[in-house]
C-alpha positions as CSV (number, residue, x, y, z in Angstrom):
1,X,45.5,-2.6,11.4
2,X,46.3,0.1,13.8
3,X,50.1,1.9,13.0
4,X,51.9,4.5,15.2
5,X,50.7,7.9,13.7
6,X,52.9,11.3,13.9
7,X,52.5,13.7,17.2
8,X,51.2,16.3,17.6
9,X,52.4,18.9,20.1
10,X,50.1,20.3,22.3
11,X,51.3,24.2,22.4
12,X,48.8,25.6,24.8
13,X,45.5,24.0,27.6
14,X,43.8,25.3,30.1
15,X,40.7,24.5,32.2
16,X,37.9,26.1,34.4
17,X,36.4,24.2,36.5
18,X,35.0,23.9,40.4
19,X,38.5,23.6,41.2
20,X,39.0,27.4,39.9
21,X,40.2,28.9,36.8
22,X,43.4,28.2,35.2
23,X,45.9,25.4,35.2
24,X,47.8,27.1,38.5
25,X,44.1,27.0,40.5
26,X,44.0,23.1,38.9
27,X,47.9,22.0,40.2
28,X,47.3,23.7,44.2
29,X,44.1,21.4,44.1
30,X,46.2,18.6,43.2
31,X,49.0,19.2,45.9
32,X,46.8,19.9,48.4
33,X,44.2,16.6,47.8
34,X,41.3,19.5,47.5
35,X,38.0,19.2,46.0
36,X,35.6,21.5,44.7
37,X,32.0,19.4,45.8
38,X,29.3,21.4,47.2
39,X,25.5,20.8,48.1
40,X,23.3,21.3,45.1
41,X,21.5,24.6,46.5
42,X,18.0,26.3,44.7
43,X,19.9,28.8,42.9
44,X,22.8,27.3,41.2
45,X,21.8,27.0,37.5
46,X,18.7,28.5,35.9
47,X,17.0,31.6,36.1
48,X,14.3,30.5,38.2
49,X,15.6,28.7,41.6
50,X,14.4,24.9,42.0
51,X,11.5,24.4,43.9
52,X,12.9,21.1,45.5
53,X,16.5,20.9,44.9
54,X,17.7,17.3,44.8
55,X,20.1,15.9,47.8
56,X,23.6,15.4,46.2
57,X,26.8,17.5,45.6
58,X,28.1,19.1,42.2
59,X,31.2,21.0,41.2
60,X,29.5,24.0,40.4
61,X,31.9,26.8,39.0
62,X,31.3,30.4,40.5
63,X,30.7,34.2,38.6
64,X,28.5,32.5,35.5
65,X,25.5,35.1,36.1
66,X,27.2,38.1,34.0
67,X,26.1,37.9,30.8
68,X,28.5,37.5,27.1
69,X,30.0,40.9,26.1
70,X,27.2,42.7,24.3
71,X,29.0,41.7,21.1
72,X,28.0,38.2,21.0
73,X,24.8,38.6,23.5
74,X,23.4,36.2,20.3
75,X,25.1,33.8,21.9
76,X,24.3,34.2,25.9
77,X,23.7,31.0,27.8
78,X,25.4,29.5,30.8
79,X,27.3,27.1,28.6
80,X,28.8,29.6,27.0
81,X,29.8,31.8,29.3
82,X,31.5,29.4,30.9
83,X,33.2,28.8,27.7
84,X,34.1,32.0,27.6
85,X,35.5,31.9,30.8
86,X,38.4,29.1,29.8
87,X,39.0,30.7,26.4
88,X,40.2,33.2,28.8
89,X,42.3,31.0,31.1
90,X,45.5,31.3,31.2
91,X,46.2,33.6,27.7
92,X,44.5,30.5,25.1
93,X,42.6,32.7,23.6
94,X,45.8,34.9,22.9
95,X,47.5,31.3,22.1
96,X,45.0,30.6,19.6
97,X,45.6,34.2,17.9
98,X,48.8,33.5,17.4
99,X,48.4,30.1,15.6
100,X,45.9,31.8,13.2
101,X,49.2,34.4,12.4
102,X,51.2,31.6,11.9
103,X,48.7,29.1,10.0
104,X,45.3,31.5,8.6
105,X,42.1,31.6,10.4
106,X,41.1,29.0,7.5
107,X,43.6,26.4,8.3
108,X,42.9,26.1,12.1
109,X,40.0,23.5,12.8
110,X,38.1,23.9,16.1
111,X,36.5,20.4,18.0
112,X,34.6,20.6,20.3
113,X,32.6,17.9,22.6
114,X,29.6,18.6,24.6
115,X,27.0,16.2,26.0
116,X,24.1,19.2,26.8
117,X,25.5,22.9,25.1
118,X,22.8,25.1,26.0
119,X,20.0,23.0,27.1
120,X,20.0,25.0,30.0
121,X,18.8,28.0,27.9
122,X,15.9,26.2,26.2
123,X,14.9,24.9,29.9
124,X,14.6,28.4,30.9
125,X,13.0,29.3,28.1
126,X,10.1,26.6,28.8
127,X,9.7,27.1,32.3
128,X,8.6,30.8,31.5
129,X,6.4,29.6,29.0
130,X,4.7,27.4,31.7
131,X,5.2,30.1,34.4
132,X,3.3,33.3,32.1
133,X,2.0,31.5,29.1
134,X,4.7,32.9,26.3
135,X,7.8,32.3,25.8
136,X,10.3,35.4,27.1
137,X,12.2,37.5,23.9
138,X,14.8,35.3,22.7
139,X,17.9,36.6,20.1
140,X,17.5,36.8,16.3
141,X,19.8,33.3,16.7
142,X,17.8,30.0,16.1
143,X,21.5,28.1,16.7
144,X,21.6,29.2,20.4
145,X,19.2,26.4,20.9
146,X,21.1,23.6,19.3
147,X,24.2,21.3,20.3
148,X,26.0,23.4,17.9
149,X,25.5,26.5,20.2
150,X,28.8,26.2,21.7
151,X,31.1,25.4,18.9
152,X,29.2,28.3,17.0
153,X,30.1,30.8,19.6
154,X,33.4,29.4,20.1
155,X,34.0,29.9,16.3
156,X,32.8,33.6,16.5
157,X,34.6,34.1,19.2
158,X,38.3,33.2,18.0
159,X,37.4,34.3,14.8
160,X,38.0,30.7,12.9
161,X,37.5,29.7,9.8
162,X,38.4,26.2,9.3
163,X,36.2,23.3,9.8
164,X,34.3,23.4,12.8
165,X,33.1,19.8,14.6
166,X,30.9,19.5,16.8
167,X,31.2,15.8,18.5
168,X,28.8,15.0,21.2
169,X,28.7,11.2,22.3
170,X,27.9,11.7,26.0
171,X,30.7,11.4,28.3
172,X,33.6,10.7,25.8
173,X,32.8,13.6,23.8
174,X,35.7,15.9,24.9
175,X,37.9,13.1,24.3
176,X,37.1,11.7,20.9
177,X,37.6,15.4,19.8
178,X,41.5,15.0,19.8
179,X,41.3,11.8,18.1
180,X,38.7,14.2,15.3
181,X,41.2,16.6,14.9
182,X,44.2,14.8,15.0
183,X,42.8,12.8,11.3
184,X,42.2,16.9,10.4
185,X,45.8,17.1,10.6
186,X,46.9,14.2,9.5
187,X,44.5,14.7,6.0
188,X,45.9,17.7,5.0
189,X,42.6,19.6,6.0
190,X,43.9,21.9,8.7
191,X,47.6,22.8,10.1
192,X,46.2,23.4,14.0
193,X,43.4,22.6,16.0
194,X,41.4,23.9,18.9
195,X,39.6,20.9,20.6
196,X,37.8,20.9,23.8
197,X,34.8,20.4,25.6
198,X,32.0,22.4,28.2
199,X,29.5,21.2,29.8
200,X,27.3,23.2,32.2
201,X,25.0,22.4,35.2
202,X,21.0,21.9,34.1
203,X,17.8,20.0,35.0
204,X,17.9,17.8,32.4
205,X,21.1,16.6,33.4
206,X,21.0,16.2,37.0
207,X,17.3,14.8,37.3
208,X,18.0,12.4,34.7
209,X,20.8,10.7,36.3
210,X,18.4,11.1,39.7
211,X,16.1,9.2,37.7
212,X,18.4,6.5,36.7
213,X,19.5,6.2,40.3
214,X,23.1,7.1,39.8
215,X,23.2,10.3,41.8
216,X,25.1,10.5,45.0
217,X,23.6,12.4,48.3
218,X,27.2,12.8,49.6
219,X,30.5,13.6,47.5
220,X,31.3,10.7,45.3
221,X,34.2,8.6,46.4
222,X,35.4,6.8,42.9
223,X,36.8,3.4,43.4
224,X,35.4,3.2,47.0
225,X,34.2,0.2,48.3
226,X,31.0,2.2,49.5
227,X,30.8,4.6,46.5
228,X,27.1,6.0,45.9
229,X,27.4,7.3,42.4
230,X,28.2,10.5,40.6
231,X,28.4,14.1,41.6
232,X,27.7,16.1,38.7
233,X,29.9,19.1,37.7
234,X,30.8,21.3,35.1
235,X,33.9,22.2,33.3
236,X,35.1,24.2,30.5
237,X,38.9,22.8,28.9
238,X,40.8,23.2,25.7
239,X,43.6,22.2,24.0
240,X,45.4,23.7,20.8
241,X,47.2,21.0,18.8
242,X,49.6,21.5,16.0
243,X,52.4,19.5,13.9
244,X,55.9,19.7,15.8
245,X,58.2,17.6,18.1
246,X,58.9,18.6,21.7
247,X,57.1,19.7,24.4
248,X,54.3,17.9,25.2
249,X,52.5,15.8,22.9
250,X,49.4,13.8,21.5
251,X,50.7,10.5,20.9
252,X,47.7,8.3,20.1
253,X,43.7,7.6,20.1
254,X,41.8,5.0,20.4
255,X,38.1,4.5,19.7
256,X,35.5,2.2,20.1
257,X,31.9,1.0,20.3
258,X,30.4,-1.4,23.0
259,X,26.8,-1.9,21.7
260,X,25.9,-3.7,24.6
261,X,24.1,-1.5,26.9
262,X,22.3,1.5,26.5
263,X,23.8,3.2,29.8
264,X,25.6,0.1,31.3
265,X,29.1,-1.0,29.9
266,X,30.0,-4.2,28.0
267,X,30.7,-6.3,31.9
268,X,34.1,-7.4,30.4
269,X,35.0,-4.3,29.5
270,X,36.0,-5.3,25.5
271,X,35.4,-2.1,24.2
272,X,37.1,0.5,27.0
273,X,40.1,-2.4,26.0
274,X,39.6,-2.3,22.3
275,X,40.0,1.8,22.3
276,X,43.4,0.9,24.4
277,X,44.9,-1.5,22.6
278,X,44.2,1.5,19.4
279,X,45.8,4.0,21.6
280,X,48.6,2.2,22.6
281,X,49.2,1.4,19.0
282,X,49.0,4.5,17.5
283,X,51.5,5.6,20.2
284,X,53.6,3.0,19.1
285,X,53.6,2.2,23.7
286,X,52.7,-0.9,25.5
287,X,50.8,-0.9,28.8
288,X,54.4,-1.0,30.6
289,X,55.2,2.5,28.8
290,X,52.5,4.3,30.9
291,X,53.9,5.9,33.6
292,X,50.3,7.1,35.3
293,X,46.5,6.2,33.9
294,X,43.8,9.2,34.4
295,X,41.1,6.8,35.0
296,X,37.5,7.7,33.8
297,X,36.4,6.3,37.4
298,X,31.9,7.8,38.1
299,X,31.8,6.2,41.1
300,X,29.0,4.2,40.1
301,X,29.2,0.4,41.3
302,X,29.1,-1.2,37.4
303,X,31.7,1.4,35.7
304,X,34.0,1.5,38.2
305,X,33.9,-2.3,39.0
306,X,34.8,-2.8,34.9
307,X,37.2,-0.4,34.6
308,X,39.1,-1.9,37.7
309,X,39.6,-5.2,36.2
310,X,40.4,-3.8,32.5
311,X,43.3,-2.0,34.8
312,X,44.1,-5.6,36.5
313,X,44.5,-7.1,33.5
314,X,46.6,-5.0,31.7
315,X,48.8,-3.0,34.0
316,X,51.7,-4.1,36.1
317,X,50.4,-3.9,39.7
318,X,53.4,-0.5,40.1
319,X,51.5,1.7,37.7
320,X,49.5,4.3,39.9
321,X,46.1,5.4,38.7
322,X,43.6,7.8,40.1
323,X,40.5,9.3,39.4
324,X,39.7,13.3,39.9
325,X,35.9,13.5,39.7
326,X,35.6,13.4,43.3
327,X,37.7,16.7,42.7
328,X,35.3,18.5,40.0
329,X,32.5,16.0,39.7
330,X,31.5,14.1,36.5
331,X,31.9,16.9,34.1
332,X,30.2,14.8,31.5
333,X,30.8,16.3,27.6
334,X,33.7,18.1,29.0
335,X,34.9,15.4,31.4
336,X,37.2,14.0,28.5
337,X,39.1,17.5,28.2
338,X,39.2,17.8,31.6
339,X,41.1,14.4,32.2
340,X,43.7,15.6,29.3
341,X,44.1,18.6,31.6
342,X,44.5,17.2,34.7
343,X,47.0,14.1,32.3
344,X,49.0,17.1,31.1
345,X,49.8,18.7,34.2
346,X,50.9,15.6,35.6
347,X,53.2,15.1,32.8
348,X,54.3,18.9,32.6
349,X,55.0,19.4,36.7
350,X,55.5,15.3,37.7
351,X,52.7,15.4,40.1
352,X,49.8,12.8,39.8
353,X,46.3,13.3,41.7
354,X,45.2,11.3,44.6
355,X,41.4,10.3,44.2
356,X,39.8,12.6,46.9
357,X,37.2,11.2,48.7
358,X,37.9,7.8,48.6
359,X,38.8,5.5,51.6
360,X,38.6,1.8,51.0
361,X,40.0,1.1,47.4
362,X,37.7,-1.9,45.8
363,X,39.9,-5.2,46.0
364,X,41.2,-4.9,42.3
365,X,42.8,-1.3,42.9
366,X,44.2,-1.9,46.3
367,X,48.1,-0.7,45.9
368,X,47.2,0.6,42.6
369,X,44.9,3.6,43.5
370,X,46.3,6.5,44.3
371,X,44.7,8.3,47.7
372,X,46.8,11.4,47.6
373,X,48.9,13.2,45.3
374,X,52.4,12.1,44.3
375,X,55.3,13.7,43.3
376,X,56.6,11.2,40.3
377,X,58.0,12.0,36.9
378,X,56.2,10.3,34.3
379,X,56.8,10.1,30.4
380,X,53.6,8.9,29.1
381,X,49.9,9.0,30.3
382,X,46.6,7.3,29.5
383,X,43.7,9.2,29.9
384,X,40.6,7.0,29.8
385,X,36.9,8.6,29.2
386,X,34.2,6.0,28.8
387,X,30.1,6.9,28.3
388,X,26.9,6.1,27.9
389,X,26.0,3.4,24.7
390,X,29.5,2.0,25.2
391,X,31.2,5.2,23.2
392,X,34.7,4.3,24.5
393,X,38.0,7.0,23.8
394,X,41.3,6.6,25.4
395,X,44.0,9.2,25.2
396,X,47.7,8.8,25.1
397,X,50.0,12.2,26.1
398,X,53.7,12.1,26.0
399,X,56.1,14.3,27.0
400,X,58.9,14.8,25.0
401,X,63.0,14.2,25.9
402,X,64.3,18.1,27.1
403,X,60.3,19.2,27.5
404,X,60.6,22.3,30.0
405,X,58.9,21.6,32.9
């Protein structure tokens, strides 16, 4: 049986994304109903451009050719470097410093969720082997090519020593990595956290989900009648969670398993419920408690359409809900993060996304969806992130009575 746990207040967050870096570049997006979308062009990831790029829009963030500080050039890959670029974000990596003064390097846990790492590397790596016949000089670091690459670097990095997770269960990843380190915390096995989750454009990625049909040739539109599918992007967000009241907080986690499909979701949505109802209870919340749902929301036809009626079901018709991935694209591993961003801001500044793109709201979220941004104080958010395999997480943020806004 699921029982209300303690919070955990969230003390710093940031995020880089198409939508620019930091959490101001994040909130004039948000006011001004602007997305990041662009048309996939030949030179956007990789070092060699594509030969035939495919027709569809990502959120591609800018300034990731410079390579790591010569320090940790073990660790050079696109993912990384983007990672790099949110550790730098608005001071968290100077946040994080400090909760290693106050707690020991050994006592702060870091979580991180990624559905690639640095694929992108190895790709590269490959293509030269097919282009000259050997494989170009790689760094004395085996780990660069594994999905621990970017909590390895991350690790380095903020010089941590505590335990070190890396969670990758496609597009919940970055999500289920609060619920990870919250049980660190609870257990006795680490006093803060860093959790988070990067993602960054690559071949395997985007012509896989062309393969599976799912990509869009125009910017996705989530919820639309007429949606297409995804636009990929890619996204770099943290969080750094200790024990305390105030401020804004983690309030609960849910977590569940559809085994029903190995890319489609359960068609009654069960488990995307089942990791609700957990939330919700470790929250110690109802559904009439949420004052705004982050909605995981593709904008492909069979997530979107489930996801709608899990919201009919269970939220009053007054509760506004939105999706931002026609904002940044599907960010995938770091998509979960990403939401918590965009669910903290709206607690911290009172202003909830609209779902750009989108025209002609599906019947089930018609008065519900939210087209443009809306000024609206809120206490409590859900933050949904749903993947691949039915790996379900939702998210519950509060913010706490007196919290500076």
């Amino acid at each position: 049986m699921t029982v209300p746990i303690p919070p955990l207040r969230v003390r710093a967050f940031t995020a880089v994304s198409a939508l620019g870096d930091g959490r101001a570049a994040m909130r004039d997006a948000i006011a001004q109903g602007r997305g990041g979308l662009r048309p996939l062009g030949p030179h956007d990831f990789g070092a060699a451009p594509m030969a035939e790029p495919l027709n569809t829009w990502v959120g591609r963030v800018d300034g990731l050719d410079q390579p790591l500080p010569a320090r940790w050039a073990h660790w050079d890959c696109r993912n990384n470097r983007l990672a790099w670029r949110g550790l730098q974000a608005d001071g968290f990596v100077d946040a994080v410093g400090a909760a290693v003064q106050r707690h020991s390097a050994a006592r702060v846990a870091l979580v991180l969720g990624s559905s690639t790492a640095s694929i992108g590397a190895t790709e590269d790596a490959y293509q030269a082997l097919d282009a000259t016949g050997v494989f170009p000089p790689q760094p004395a670091n085996p780990a660069l090519h594994t999905l621990h690459s970017l909590t390895g670097f991350a690790q380095e990095a903020l010089g941590l020593q505590g335990p070190a997770l890396t969670v990758s269960t496609a597009c919940s990843s970055s999500a289920k990595v609060f619920a990870a380190a919250e049980r660190l915390i609870r257990l006795g096995l680490a006093d803060a956290a860093v959790v988070g989750g990067v993602d960054s454009l690559c071949g395997s990625v985007l012509f896989g989900f062309h393969a599976l049909q799912l990509v869009s040739p125009e910017p996705c539109r989530p919820f639309d009648e007429a949606r297409r599918g995804i636009s990929i992007g890619e996204a770099a967000a943290f969080a750094l969670l200790e024990r305390g009241s105030g401020g804004l907080q983690l309030l609960g986690h849910g977590e569940s398993s559809d085994a029903h499909h190995l890319s489609a979701p359960d068609p009654d949505g069960a488990g995307a419920e089942a990791a609700l109802d957990q939330a919700l209870a470790r929250a110690g919340l109802g559904t009439g408690d949420i004052g705004f749902v982050h909605l995981h929301g593709t904008a492909t036809p069979k997530n979107d359409e489930v996801e709608a009626r899990l919201i009919g079901r269970r939220f009053s018709p007054g509760t506004p809900v939105s999706s931002t991935k026609g904002m940044t694209g599907h960010t995938l591993g770091a998509a979960g993060a990403l939401g918590a961003v965009f669910s903290l801001l709206a607690l911290e500044h009172g202003l909830l996304p609209g779902t750009v793109n989108t025209r002609d709201p599906e019947a089930g979220l018609q008065g519900r969806l939210l087209l443009a941004p809306r000024e609206q104080r809120v206490r409590a958010v859900a933050s949904h992130a749903f993947a691949f395999g039915g790996s379900n997480c939702v998210l519950v943020f509060g913010r706490a009575d007196g919290a500076d806004s």
